[in-house]
N, C-alpha and C positions, 0 to 999 in steps of 0.2 A: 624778909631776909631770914635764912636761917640760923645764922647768929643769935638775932632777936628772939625765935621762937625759941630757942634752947635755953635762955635765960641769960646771954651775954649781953654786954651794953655794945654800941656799933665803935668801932673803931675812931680816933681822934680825924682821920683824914683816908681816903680809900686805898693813897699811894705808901702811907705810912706802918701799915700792920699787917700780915697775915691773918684771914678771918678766925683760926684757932690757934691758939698756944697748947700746945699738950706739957704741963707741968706734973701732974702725977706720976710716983716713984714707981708704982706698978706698969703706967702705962708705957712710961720710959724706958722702962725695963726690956718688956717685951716687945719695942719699937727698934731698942738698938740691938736686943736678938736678933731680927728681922735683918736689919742690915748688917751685923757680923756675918751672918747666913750667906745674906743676897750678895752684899756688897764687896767691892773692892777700892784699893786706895794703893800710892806710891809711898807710902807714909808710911814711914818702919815701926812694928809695935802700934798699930793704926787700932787694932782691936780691943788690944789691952789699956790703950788711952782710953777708948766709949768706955768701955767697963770702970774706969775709974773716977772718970770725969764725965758721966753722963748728961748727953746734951737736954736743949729744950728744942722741942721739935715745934715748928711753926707750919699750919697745912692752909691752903687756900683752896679752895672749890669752885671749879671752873665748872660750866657748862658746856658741851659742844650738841649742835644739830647734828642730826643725821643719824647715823647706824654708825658700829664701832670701826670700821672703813674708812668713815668719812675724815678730809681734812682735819686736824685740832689746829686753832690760829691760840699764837700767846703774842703780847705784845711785848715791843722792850724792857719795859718799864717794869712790866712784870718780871722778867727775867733779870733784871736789875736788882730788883728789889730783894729777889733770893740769892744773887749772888753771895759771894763769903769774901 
């Protein structure tokens, strides 16, 4: 698991965590540049909240077969689990 090889311990439960936490202030930083960039939102003053209130970003690493083409399957659960 790559988790393990990076020096992380595994998760308490597979449904319970996303495989990284990104906590670092620098990395935060340039993670919510990204999506002030990219992103959009209905949320008035949406930008200026990241910028103050910087989140923790949680990433999970999927796999898919194929070539970039191909289907990606996510299950619910998954989708669940990142909802807000």
């Amino acid at each position: 698991m790559l988790r393990s090889r990076s020096g992380y311990t595994p998760p308490d439960s597979p449904d319970s965590r996303a495989a990284f936490t990104i906590k670092d202030p620098m990395i935060l930083n340039h993670m919510t540049d990204f999506v002030i960039k990219y992103g959009s939102s209905q949320t008035a003053e949406w930008k200026e909240k990241l910028r103050v209130n910087l989140p923790v970003y949680h990433l999970d690493i999927v796999a898919s077969a194929g070539s970039k083409v191909s289907p990606f399957v996510i299950t619910t659960s998954q989708v669940e689990r990142v909802s807000i």
